[in-house]
Wavefront OBJ file of the C-alpha trace (Angstrom):
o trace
v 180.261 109.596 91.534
v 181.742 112.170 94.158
v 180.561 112.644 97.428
v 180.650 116.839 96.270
v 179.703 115.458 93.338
v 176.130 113.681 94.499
v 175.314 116.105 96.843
v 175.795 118.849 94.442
v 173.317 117.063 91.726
v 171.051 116.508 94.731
v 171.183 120.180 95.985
v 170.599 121.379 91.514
v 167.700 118.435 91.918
v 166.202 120.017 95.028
v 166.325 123.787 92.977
v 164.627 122.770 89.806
v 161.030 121.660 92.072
v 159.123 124.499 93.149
v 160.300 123.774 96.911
v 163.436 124.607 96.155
v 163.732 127.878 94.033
v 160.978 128.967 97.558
v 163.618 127.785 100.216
v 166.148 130.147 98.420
v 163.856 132.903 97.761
v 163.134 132.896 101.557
v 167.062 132.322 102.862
v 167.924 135.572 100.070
v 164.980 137.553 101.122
v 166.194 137.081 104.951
v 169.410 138.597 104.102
v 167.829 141.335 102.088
v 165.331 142.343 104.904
v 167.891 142.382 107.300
v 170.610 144.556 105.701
v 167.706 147.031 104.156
v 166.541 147.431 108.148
v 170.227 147.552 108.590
v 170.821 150.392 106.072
v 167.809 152.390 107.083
v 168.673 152.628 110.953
v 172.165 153.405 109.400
v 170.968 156.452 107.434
v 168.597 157.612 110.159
v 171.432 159.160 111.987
v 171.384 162.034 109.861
v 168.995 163.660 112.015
v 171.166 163.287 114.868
v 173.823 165.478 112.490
v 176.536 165.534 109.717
v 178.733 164.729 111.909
v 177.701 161.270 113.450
v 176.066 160.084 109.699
v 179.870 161.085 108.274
v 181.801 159.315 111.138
v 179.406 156.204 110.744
v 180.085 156.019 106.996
v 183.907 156.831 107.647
v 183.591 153.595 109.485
v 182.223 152.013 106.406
v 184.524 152.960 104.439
v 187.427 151.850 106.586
v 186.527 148.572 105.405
v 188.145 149.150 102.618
v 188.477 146.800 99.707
v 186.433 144.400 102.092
v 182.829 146.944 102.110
v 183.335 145.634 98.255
v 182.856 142.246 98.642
v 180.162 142.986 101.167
v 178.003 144.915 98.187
v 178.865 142.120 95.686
v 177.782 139.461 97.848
v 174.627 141.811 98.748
v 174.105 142.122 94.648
v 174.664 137.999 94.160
v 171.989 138.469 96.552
v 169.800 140.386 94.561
v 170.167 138.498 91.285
v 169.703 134.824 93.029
v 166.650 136.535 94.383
v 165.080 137.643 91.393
v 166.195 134.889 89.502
v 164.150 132.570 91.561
v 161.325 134.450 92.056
v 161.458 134.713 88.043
v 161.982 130.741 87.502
v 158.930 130.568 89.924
v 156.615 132.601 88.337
v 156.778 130.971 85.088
v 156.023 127.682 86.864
v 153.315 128.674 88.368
v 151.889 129.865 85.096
v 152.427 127.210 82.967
v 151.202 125.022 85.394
v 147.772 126.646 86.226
v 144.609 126.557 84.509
v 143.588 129.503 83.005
v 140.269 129.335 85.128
v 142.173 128.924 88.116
v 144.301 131.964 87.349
v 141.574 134.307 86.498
v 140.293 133.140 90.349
v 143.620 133.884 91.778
v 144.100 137.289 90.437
v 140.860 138.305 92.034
v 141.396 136.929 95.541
v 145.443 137.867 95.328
v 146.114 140.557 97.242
v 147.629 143.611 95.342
v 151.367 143.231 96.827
v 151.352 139.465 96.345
v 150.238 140.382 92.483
v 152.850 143.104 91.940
v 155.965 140.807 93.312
v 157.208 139.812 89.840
v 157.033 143.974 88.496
v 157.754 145.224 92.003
v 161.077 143.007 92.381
v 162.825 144.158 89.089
v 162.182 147.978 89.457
v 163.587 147.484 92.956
v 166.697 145.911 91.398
v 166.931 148.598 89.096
v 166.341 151.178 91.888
v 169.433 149.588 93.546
v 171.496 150.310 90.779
v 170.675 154.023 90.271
v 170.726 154.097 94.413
v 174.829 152.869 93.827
v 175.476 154.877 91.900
v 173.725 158.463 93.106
v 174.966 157.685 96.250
v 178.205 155.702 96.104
v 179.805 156.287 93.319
v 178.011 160.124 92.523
v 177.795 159.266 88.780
v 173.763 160.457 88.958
v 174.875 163.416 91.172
v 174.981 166.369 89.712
v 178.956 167.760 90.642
v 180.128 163.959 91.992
v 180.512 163.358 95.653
v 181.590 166.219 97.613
v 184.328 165.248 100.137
v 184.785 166.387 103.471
v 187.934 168.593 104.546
v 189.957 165.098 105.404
v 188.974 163.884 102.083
v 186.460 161.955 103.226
v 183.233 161.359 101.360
v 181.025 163.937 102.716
v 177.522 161.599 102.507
v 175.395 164.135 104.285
v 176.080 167.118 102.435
v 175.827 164.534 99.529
v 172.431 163.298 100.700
v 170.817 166.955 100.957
v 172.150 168.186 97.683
v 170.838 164.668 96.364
v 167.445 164.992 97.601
v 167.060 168.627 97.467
v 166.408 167.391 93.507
v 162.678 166.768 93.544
v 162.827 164.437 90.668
v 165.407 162.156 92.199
v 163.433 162.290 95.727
v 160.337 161.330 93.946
v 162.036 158.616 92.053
v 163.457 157.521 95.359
v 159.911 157.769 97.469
v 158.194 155.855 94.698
v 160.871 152.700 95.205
v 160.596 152.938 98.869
v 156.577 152.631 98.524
v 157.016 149.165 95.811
v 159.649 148.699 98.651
v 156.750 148.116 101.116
v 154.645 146.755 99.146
v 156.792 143.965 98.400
v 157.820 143.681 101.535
v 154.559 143.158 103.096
v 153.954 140.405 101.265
v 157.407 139.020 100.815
v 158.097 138.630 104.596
v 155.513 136.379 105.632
v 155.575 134.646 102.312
v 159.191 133.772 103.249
v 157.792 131.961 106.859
v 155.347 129.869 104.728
v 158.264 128.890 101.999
v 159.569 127.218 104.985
v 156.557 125.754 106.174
v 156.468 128.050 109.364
v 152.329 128.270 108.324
v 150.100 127.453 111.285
v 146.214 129.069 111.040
v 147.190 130.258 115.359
v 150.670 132.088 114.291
v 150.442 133.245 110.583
v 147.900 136.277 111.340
v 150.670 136.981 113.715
v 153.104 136.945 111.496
v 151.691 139.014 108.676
v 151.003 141.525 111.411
v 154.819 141.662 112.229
v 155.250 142.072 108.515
v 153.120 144.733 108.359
v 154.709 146.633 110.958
v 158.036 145.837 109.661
v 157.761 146.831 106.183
v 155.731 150.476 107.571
v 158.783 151.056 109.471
v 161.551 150.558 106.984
v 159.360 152.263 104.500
v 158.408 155.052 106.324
v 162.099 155.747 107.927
v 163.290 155.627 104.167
v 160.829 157.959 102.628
v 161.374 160.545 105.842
v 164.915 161.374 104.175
v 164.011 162.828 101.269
v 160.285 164.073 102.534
v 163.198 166.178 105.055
v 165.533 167.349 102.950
v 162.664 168.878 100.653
v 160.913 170.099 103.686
v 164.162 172.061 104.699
v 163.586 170.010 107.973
v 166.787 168.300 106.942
v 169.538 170.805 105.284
l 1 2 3 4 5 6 7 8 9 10 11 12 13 14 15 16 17 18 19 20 21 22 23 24 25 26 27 28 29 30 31 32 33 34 35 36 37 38 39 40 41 42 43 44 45 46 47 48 49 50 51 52 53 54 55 56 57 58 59 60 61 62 63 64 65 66 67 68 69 70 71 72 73 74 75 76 77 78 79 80 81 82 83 84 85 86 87 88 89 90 91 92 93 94 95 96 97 98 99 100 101 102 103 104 105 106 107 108 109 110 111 112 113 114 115 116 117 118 119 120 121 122 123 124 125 126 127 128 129 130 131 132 133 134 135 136 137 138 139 140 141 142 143 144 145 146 147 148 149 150 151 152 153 154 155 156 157 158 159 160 161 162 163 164 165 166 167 168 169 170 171 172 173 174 175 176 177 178 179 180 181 182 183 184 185 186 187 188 189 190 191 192 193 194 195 196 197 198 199 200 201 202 203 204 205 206 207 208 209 210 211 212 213 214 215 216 217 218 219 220 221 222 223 224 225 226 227 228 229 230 231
């Protein structure tokens, strides 16, 4: 046997145990976190103006067939992600005793229960999100374009969210956004066996604050734009 060879059937070894499908939940859920925080501080600057949130997407854009590969690898992302967490969940169930799970569901907390709903509607979110957004396929009239034939994304973003329905749609993900989130980040510290009884009250607190602040910065877009605050 290969060298690639055994360390490949060592690495599909290390995936099938329980250990392993949580080391890549936590690695894909640190890239997640981190481009959602990412993406939110990016869309904030609307409120500076349609100027600076269409010259920061310009710059986007620029990247050209390369922004592509950026939002497949993001998707791959997504789908390892999900796939895992999946994989895991049916583990766990056929492994525990139906006493046992009755006990867990009452001392669960609500987020940790609602990870295996809350992570597919989020996936599906992402796809209407690509395509309201990127591609204007759920935007009524396409993507307007600036006069340099640019993609004019805040005069695409008010006339978006000016559409209650799609606002609610979108302030309903960002709230199973949080929810997941807040248990999902410090979940991802004990996968990798950063648990300590001193630093994980600590840690959820960070969490906490974290997933209020991406969640809240998300849902103040379309709260705005209906609001007129934004327009």
């Amino acid at each position: 046997m290969s060298a690639a060879a055994g360390t490949l059937n060592r690495t599909l070894k290390f995936y099938e145990a329980s250990l392993g499908k949580k080391a890549v939940m936590a690695v894909t859920g640190c890239i997640l976190v981190g481009f959602v925080l990412g993406h939110m501080l990016g869309n904030l600057q609307i409120y500076i103006g349609a100027g600076q949130l269409n010259a920061y997407a310009a710059k986007l854009h620029s990247l050209g067939g390369a922004l592509w590969l950026i939002r497949g690898f993001l998707l791959l992302t997504v789908a390892i992600h999900l796939t895992a967490a999946v994989q895991l969940w049916l583990m766990n169930r056929a492994a525990r005793p139906e006493g046992y799970r009755k006990q867990g569901w009452v001392e669960a907390s609500f987020a940790s229960r609602t990870m295996i709903y809350s992570g597919p509607i989020l996936a599906g979110f992402i796809v209407y999100h690509l395509l309201h957004f990127t591609t204007g396929h759920c935007l009524a009239g396409g993507l307007t374009l600036t006069a340099d034939g640019h993609i004019d994304v805040y005069s695409n973003v008010v006339r978006g969210f000016s559409y209650a329905p799609a606002s609610i749609i979108y302030i309903i993900s960002m709230v199973l956004l949080g929810y997941h989130l807040s248990h999902g980040i410090w979940s991802m510290f004990q996968s990798v066996g950063l648990s300590h009884p001193r630093y994980t009250p600590i840690i959820k607190k960070i969490a906490m604050a974290l997933t209020i602040l991406i969640a809240a910065g998300n849902i103040s877009i379309p709260v705005a734009v209906l609001t007129g605050v934004i327009r």
